[in-house]
N, C-alpha and C positions, 0 to 999 in steps of 0.2 A: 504494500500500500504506500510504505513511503517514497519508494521511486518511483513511481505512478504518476504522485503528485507533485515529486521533482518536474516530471517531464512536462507539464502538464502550466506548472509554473513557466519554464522555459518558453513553452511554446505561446502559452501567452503573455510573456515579458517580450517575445521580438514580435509576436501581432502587435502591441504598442509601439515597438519603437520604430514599425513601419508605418503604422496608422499617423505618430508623429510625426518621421520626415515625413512624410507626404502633405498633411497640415503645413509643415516650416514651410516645404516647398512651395504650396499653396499661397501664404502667405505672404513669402518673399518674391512672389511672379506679380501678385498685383500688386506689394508696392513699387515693384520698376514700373508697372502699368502707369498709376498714378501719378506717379512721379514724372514717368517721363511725357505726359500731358502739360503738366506745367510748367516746365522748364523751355524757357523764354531766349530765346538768340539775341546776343546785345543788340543788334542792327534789326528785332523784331519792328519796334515802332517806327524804324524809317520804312523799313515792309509793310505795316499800316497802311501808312500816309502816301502811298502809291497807290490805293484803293479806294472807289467808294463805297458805300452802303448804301445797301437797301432793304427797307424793311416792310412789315405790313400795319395798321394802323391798332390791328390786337396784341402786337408783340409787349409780351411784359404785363400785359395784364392777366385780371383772374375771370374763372368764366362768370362768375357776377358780375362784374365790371360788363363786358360783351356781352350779358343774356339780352334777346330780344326776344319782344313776343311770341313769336314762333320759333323760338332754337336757338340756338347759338352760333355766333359767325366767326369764322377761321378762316383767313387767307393764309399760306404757305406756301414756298416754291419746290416744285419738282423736279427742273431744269433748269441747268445756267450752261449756255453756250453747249448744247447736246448730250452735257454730264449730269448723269441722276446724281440727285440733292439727297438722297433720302438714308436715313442715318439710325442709328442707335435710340434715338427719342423721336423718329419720325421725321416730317420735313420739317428744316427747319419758318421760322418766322423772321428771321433777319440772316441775310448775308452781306459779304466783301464782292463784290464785283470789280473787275480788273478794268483801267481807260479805256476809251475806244468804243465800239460796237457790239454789244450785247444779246442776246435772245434769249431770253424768260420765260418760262411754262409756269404759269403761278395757277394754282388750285384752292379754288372759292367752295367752303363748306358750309353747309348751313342746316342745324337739325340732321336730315339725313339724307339732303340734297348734296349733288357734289357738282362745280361747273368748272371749264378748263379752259385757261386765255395763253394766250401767245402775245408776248411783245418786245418788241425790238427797240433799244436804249441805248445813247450814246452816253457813258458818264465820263467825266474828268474826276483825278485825283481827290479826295476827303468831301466830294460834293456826298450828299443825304439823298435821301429820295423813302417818298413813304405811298404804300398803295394803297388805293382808296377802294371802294365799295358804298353801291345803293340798289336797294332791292324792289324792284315795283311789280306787286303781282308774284308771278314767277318769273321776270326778267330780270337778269341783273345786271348793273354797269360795272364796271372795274378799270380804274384809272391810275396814273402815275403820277405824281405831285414832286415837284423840288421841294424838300424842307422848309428851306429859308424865302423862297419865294413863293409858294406854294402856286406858280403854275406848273399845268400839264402839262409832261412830257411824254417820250417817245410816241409810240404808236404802234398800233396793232398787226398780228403777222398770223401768216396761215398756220393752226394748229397742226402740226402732222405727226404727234404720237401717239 
């Protein structure tokens, strides 16, 4: 009996001390994860400031803020320049857009409506830009605003995804 329970012991003091490394391992994979998310290149914010933003007009808020009578509305981008947007937490609500000549696939949600625009945008460096939305009936418009001057810009393009 008593070597029985020697062995017995053995066999589960190294199920532990697998079950552990594996844990450590665990462990120490997502803090390189973590870690290496926020770890910032000194020449990050001049890589910034070579981009504009754009965002949608619900970004940052909560769905109480956005409830409307019928639903809730979410604008999101799907495409930027032919590259699916869509991530870890869904599409996002705000991006970096690169100068020059742009194409946008932004996706308009609402309750359990979903509707898909196409637009083409020239931006310049640290310029804003915020999308708008209005719902009449079951039409809806969806437009492009400068931040700081809040006219509309670009313009509409053939959806083809």
């Amino acid at each position: 009996m008593c070597c029985m329970f020697q062995f017995n012991l053995k066999k589960l003091t190294k199920d532990i001390s697998m079950r552990l490394s594996a844990l450590i391992s665990l462990a120490i994979l997502m803090l390189a994860l973590f870690s290496c998310g926020s770890l910032k290149n000194k020449d990050s914010n001049q890589h910034e400031n070579q981009y504009a933003t754009i965002k949608s007009y619900t970004e940052g808020k909560t769905r109480e803020q956005i409830m409307l009578p019928k639903g809730i509305d979410i604008i999101t981008f799907s495409y930027l320049n032919e590259k699916h947007l869509y991530g870890f937490f869904g599409y996002p609500e705000i991006i970096k857009i690169p100068p020059g000549k742009n194409k946008l696939y932004i996706r308009y949600t609402r309750y359990k409506y979903n509707a898909f625009f196409c637009y083409e945008l020239s931006a310049k460096p640290k310029e804003e830009f915020v999308v708008k939305s209005e719902m009449k009936g079951l039409n809806v418009s969806l437009w492009i605003e400068n931040s700081i001057s809040n006219k509309t810009v670009g313009r509409s393009c053939e959806y083809d995804k």
